[in-house]
Structure formats: structure tokens, C-alpha cells
C-alpha positions in Angstrom: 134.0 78.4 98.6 135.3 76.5 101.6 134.3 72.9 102.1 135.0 70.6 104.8 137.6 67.5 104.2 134.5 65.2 103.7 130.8 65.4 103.9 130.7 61.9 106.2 133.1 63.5 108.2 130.7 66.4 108.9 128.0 64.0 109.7 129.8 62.2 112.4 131.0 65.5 114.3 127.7 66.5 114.1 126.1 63.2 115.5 128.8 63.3 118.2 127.7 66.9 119.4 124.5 67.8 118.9 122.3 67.7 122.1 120.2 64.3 121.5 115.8 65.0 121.7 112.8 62.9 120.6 113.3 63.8 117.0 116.5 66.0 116.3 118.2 66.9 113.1 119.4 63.8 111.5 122.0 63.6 109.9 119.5 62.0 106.7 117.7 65.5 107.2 121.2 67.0 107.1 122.2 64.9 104.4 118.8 66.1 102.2 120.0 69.5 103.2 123.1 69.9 102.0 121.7 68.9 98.6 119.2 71.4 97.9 121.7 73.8 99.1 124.4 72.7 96.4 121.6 72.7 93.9 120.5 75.8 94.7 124.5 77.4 94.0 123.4 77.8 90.9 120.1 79.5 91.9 118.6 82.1 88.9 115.4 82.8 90.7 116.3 85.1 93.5 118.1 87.8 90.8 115.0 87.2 88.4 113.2 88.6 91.5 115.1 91.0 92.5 115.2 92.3 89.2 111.7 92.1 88.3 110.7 93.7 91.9 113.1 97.2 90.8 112.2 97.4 87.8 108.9 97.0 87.3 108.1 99.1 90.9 111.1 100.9 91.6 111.3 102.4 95.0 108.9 101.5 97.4 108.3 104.1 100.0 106.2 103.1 103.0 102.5 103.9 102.7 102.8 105.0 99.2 101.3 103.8 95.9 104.5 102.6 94.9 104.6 99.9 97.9 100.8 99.0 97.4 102.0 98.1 93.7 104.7 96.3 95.1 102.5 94.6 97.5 100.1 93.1 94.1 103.4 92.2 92.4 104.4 90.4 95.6 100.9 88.3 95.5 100.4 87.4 91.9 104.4 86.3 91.9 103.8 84.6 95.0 100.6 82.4 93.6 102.7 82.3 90.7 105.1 79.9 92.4 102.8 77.8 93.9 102.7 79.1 97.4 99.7 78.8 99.4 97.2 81.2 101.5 98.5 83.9 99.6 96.6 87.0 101.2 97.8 90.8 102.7 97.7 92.0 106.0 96.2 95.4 106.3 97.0 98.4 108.4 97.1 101.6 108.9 100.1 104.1 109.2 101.7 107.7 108.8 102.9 109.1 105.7 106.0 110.6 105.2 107.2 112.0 101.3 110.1 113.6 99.9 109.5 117.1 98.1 112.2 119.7 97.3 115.3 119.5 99.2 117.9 122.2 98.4 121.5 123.4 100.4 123.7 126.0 99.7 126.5 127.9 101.2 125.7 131.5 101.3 128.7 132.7 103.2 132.3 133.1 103.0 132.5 131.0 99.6 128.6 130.5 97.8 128.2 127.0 96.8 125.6 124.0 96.6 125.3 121.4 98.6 124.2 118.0 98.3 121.3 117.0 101.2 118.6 114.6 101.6 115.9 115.2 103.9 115.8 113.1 107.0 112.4 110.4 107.2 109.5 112.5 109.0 111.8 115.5 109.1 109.4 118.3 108.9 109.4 121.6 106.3 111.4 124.5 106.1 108.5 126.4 104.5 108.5 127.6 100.9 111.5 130.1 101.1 113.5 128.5 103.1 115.2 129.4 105.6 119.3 131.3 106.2 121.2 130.6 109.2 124.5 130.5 110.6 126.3 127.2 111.3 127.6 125.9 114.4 129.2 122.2 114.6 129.8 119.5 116.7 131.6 116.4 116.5 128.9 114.1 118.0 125.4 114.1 118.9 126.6 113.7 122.4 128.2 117.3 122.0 125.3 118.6 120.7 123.1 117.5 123.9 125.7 118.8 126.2 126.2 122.5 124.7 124.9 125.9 126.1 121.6 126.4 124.3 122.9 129.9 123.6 125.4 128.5 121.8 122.6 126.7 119.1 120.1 129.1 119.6 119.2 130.7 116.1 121.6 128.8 114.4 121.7 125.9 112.2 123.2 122.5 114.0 125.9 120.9 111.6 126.6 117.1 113.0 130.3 115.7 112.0 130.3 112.4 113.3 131.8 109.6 111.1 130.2 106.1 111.2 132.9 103.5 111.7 133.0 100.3 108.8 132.1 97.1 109.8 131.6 93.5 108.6 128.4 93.0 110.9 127.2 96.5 110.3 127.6 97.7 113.8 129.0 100.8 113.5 125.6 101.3 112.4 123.8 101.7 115.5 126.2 104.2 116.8 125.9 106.2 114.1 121.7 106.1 113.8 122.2 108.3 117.1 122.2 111.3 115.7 120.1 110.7 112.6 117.1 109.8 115.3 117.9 112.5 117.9 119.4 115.6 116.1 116.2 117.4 115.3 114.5 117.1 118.7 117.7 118.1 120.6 118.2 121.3 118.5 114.6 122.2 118.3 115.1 121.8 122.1 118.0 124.6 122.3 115.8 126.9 119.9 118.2 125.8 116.9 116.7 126.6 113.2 117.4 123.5 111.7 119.8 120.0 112.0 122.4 118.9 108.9 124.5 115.2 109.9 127.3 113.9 107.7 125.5 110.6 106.2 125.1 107.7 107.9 126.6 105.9 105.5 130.6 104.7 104.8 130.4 105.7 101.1 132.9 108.7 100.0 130.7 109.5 96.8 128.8 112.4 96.9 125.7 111.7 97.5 123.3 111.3 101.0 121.9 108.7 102.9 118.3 109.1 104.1 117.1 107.2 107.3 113.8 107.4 109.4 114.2 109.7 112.6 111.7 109.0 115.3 109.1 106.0 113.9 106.5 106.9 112.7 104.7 104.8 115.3 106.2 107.0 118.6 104.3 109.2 120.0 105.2 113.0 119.1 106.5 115.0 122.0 107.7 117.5 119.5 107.7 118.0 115.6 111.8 118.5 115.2 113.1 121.1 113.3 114.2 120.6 109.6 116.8 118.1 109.0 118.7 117.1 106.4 121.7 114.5 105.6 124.9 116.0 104.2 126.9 113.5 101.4 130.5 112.9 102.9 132.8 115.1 100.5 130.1 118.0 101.8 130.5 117.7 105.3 133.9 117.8 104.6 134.1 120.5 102.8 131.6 122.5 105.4 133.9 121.4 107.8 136.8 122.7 106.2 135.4 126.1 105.5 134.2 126.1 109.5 138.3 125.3 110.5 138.9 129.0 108.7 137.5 130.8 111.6 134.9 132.7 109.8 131.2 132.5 110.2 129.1 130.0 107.8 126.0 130.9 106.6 123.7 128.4 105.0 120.2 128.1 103.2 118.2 125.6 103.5 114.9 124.7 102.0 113.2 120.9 102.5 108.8 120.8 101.8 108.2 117.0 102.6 104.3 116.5 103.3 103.1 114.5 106.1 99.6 113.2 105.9 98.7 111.9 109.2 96.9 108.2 107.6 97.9 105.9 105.0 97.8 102.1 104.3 100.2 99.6 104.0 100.1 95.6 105.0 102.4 92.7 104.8 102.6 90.3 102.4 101.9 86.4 103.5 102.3 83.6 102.0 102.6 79.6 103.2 103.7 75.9 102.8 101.4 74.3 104.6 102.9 71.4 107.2 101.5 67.6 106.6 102.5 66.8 110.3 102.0 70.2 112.4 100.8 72.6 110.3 99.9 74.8 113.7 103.6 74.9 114.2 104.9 77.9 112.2 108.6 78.6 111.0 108.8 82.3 110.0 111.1 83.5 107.4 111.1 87.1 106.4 111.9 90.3 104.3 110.8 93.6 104.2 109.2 94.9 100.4 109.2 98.9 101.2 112.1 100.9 100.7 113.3 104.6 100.6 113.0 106.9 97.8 116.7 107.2 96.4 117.3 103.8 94.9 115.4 101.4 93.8 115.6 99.1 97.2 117.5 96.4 95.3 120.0 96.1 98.3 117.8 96.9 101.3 115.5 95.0 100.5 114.8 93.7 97.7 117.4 91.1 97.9 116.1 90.0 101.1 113.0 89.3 99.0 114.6 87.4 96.6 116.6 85.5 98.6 113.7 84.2 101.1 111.3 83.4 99.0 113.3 81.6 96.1 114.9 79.3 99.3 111.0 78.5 100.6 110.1 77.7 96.7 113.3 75.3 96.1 111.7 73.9 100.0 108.2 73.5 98.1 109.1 72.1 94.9 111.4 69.6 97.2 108.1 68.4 99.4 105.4 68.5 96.9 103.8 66.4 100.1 104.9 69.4 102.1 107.3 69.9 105.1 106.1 68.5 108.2 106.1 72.1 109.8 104.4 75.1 107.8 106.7 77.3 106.3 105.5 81.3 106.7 107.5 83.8 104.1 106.4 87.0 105.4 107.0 90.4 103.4 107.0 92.8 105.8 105.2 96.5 104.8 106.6 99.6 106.1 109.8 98.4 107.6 112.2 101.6 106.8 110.0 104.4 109.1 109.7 102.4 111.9 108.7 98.8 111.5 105.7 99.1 111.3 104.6 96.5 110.0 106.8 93.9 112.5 104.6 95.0 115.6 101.2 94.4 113.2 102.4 90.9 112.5 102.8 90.7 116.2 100.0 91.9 117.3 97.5 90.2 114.9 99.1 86.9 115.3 99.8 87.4 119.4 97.8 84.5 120.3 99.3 82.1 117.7 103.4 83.2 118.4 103.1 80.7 120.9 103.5 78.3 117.5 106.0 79.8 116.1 109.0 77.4 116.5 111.5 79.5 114.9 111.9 82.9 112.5 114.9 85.0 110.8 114.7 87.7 108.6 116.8 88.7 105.4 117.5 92.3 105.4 121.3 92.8 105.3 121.9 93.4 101.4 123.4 90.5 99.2 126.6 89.6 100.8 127.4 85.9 101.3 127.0 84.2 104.9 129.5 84.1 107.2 128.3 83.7 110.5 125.1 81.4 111.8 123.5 83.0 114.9 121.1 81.9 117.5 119.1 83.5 120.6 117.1 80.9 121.9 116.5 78.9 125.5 120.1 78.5 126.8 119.9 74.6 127.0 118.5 74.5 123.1 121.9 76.0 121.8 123.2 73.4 120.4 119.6 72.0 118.6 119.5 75.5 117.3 123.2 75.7 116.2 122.3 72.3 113.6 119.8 74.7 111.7 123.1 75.8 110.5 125.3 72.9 110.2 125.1 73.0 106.0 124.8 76.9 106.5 128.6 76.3 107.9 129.8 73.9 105.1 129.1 76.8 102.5 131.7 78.7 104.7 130.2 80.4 108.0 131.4 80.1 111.6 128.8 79.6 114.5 128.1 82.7 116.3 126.7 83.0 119.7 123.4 83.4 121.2 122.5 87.0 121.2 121.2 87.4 117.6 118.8 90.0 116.4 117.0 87.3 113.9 116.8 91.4 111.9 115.3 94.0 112.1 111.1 92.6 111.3 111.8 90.0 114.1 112.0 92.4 117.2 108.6 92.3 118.5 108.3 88.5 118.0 112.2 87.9 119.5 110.1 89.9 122.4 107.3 88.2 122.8 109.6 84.8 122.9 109.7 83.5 119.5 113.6 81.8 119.2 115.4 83.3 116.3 118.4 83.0 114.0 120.3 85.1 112.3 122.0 84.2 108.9 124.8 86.9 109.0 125.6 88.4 105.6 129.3 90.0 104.8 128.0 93.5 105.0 131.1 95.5 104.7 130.0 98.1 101.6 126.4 97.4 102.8 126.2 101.0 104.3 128.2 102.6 100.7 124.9 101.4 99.2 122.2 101.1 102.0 119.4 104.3 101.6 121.3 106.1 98.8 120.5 106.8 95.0 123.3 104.0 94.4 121.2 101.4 96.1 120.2 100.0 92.4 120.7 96.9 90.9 124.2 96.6 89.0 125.2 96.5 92.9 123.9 92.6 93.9 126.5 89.5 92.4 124.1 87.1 91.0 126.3 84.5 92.6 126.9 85.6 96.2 122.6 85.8 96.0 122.5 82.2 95.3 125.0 81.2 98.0 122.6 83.3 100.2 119.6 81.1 99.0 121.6 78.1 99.4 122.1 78.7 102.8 118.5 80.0 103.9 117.1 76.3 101.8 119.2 74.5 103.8 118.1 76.1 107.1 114.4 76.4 105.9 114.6 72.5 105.3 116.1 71.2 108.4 113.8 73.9 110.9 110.8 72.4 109.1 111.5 69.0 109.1 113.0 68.5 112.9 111.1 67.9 115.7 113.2 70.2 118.0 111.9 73.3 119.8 114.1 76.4 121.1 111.9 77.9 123.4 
């Protein structure tokens, strides 16, 4: 763990460069910081979580039974550790579920292949359905072909995401997950197959929301389907024979067009300005193939055991309410991010700051803002004990994740407490998103870092706006 030459010493530089307001982060505040983060090093509470979350629910898919049950576990934990105005926030939604999903090879060399059905991706009907293949390296290939060249056929997608340490190979490689379907249904194509989006070599898929759920539906999409790495290789090296592929193909997901889900709430109420909120977030659904232990139930560990250590610190309470907000229905579309938003549109104008945890359980390494251009430097102390455990500043474009786009839209600052998310995508929507995967320790040096932010954005008088 790096650590600077001398506490004092990071006291002074900070006093010397943060921008000076009515009632800044002090380096007392600092000071108070940095020791529930060294305490919290040695956290238990966030694995306990985490644990008890995927294992006693398991995978939480979005407007199932299995996230309402993850939804009552949230609460009665949640009262369990003292936190206040415990409640859910209702709404409605689409529902997507997983039935049979089934790939073979029919022609030149008969063989299965290992698929996962794409999030809202619809059915091939009972029997299935046989087609030949025809490739491309890249969605972008796909969109600019002859549509007698798809027409009939089945779409095979061969486009490898690039690893990252921020993840943002990611983005690029979502492309074709969210557009395959639509494009092929739109050359009369029979059905889409994409190598994963995923970095992972093992052979199994990664699943991912297509359109969300929340879009308006210009068109249904064909079937699709996710291909495990080793299998798009191989179908790729059976296409670079020459011959003609045949495959079958048989998904029956059901779509029911309402379900329910909600978020999860729950507070510390503020002894000075209780109005002014300071959002911190997770999501608690997941897919279907793991049990969500990575993305996102770490994200839920790691939040609300930082906001506890923060409660148990101010029995009197922080002078700014602290908001822990478990987001519902986050994977197919974030659904519940624009309910928060809109339910709470005339209050966002109090919220001072928010971040969300949904990166997996890699330790810090990078403190981001995206707030008013002269607040830079207020916002970059959130972070100053965030850096001592090891992270670099980052600039002022971050996300604050995934949960906080509608409020980063409507105005509300954010941060972004960057997690090292290199084998994040070996893991993220797979069957191998499980447990055994999170290090009890880099979890705590996660809380550690979100306390010590919690604290200081609480506690300041500063505003970002």
C-alpha cells in the first residue's frame, strides 16, 4: 500500500492548494478521515455482505422474484445496522427471462456450441431455427453490407473487446451487443451470434442488455445470442475453410410486457442540513449466470459498510444526510436511475454530491470529479485520503457510474472512485461472476476509501455546483 512520507506533510500540501470557501475541508476533517479509513483496512462487513446477499438470493434478475427477495434482504439488513428511513421505491418495468438457449454446428463438422441469449433478445420459436452463417469483423461491417449478402442467413459478429484498466474497451465493444439484432432484422437476416463481450478466454458467454428495456420499440430484433471466446474462434476457423456453415439455433426467453421492481433507500440523517443530500450508490439486480457477487454485489457491500463505519462514527450524525441508494433494475437499462430522478426531480437541487460503486472489487486507483469548473479543486479534497491509500487524481469528466447518469444530467456534481478493473470484464455477466472471485482485502481498501470520502463530503461546507 503506498503511503506518503508523512501524514503532516499531506496536511500542509493540502492547506497550501486547496481553493479556500466559508467552510472547506479541514485538514481536522481530513485528519478524522484518514482514520476511519485506516480502521476500516481491516473492514469484515462489506464480504459478510456480499456473502450473505449471494448466497442467500443468488442472482437477481431485474423485475423478477429473485430481486424483490433481494430487495427485503436489502431492508431488514439495512434496519439492521441502524440506518434510518429505511423504505423502497416502487416502479414499474418490462420483463425479460432466460429459457432454453441451445447452438450447434450442423455443417461441415456437427458440433455444440456454447451461447447465451442476449437481454430482451426475442425467441427463436420452439424448433428453432437452421441457417447459414455469414461473418463480419465489426458491427460497423455489418451496417455497411449488401442486405443480399445477410439476407436468410445468420449474422456471426467477430469483434474482439480490447482489455483495459478503466474498462473502456467496454463501450466499444457494447456496440454490437445493443445494435446487432435490429441491424440484421433490418437486412432480413434470421438471427445475430457476437463473440462475448467480455476479455475472458474460458468457455463460457457473457450476457448484456440490448436495447433498454425503457426505449421505445421500433422493431423486435431477431434472435441473438452471445458466443463464449474459444467458440467464435473456432466458428471462425471453420468459416476461413471456405465452405459454407450451417448453424441451429434455438433461444425461448419470455417477455411479459409489466413487472415491478424499486430501489432500495436508506439514510443518515444530517444534524446541520439535513435538506442537503450526499448520494452514494449500488445497484442490487444482476443477470442470471452468476450470482452478481462482482457486478454488483460488491458495490453493495462496499457502500453501505463505508456509510455504517460514517454512522457508528457520528452517533450525533453528519452535518449533511448521507443517502445509500440500491438501485433496482440497473443491468436492462437503468431503470431504476431515471425513477430516482424523476421522483426526487424537485429535491436534486439538494443533492451536493453522488458516486456510485459498480466496477467489481478492485482497489482504487484513480479519484475523479465532474463538477463546476472553478469547484475542481474543493471537489478534488473529497479525495485527498482516497489518494494516501494509493490513487492519483483524475480529471473532471467522470461518469460518477452507471446509476448516476440521469442525476449527472440533471446537474448533480459527481465523483468517481475508479476501481483497478482489469479482469472485471473475465468475470462481469458470466456464470464465473461468483464469489471465490472478490479479495476480502482489496474490498476493505475500497471501503476505506468510500468512508473517507463519505466523511469529508458530509461534513464540509463546500458545494460543486
Amino acid at each position: 500500500m503506498y503511503a506518503p512520507a508523512s501524514f503532516a506533510a499531506l496536511l500542509f500540501t493540502f492547506a497550501l492548494t486547496v481553493t479556500a470557501s466559508a467552510q472547506p475541508v479541514t485538514p481536522a476533517l481530513q485528519g478524522e478521515a484518514a482514520g476511519l479509513a485506516q480502521e476500516a483496512l481491516q473492514d469484515e462487513l462489506a464480504y459478510e455482505l456480499v456473502t450473505s446477499l449471494t448466497t442467500e438470493v443468488g442472482p437477481r434478475l431485474a423485475g423478477t422474484e429473485a430481486e424483490a427477495r433481494a430487495r427485503a434482504w436489502a431492508v431488514a439488513r439495512l434496519r439492521e445496522l441502524g440506518f434510518s428511513n429505511v423504505r423502497e421505491e416502487p416502479f414499474e418495468l418490462p420483463v425479460w427471462e432466460r429459457g432454453l438457449e441451445q447452438a450447434s454446428i450442423v455443417s461441415p463438422f456437427p458440433q455444440p456450441l456454447v451461447i447465451s441469449a442476449l437481454g430482451g433478445s426475442a425467441a427463436t420459436g420452439p424448433e428453432g431455427i437452421t441457417g447459414e452463417v455469414v461473418a463480419f469483423p465489426s458491427l460497423a461491417a455489418l451496417e455497411q453490407a449488401d442486405p443480399a449478402a445477410v439476407r436468410g442467413k445468420i449474422v456471426f459478429i467477430d469483434e474482439v473487446m480490447t482489455r483495459t484498466q478503466d474498462g473502456s474497451g467496454y463501450t466499444v465493444a457494447t456496440a454490437k451487443r445493443r445494435q446487432a439484432a435490429y441491424v440484421t432484422q433490418a437486412k432480413g437476416g434470421l438471427a445475430a451470434l457476437i463473440r462475448s463481450v467480455g476479455t475472458s478466454s474460458h468457455r463460457f458467454a457473457h450476457t448484456g442488455q440490448m436495447r433498454r428495456v425503457t426505449e421505445v420499440a421500433e422493431a423486435e430484433g431477431v434472435p441473438a445470442a452471445a458466443l463464449s471466446a474459444p467458440d467464435a474462434d473456432q466458428l471462425q476457423r471453420i468459416l476461413s475453410g471456405g465452405e459454407s456453415v450451417r448453424i441451429h439455433l434455438l433461444l425461448t426467453p419470455e417477455q411479459r410486457p409489466a413487472g415491478k421492481s424499486a430501489n432500495v433507500i436508506a439514510e443518515i440523517p444530517g444534524r446541520e442540513r439535513p435538506q442537503e443530500i450526499v448520494l452514494v450508490g449500488a445497484h442490487i439486480d444482476s443477470w442470471d449466470l452468476g450470482t452478481g457477487a462482482v457486478d454488483d454485489g460488491a458495490g453493495v457491500g462496499i457502500v453501505v459498510a463505508a456509510a455504517k463505519r460514517v454512522l457508528d462514527a457520528l452517533p450525533e450524525g453528519p452535518r449533511r444526510t448521507v443517502r445509500v441508494v440500491l438501485f433496482g433494475a440497473e443491468e436492462v437499462g437503468l431503470v431504476g436511475a431515471k425513477a430516482y430522478a424523476s421522483r426526487h426531480a424537485d429535491a436534486l437541487a439538494n443533492h451536493v454530491i453522488a458516486s456510485e460503486s459498480d466496477f467489481g472489487a478492485g482497489r482504487i486507483w484513480r479519484f475523479e470529479t465532474r463538477v463546476r469548473a472553478d469547484r475542481v479543486d474543493a471537489a478534488q479534497a473529497l479525495g485527498a485520503v482516497v489518494r494516501q491509500l494509493g490513487a492519483a487524481p483524475g480529471g473532471n469528466t467522470a461518469t460518477g457510474g452507471p446509476d448516476m447518469k440521469y442525476l449527472r444530467e440533471a446537474g448533480v456534481p459527481v465523483v468517481g472512485l475508479k476501481q483497478n478493473g482489469w479482469d472485471y470484464f473475465d468475470l462481469h455477466h458470466t456464470p464465473n461472476d461468483t464469489l471465490d472471485k472478490i479479495d476480502p482485502e482489496d474490498l476493505a481498501h475500497n471501503v476505506a476509501a468510500w468512508v473517507s470520502f463519505i466523511f469529508l463530503a458530509a461534513n464540509s461546507g463546500e458545494y460543486y455546483r
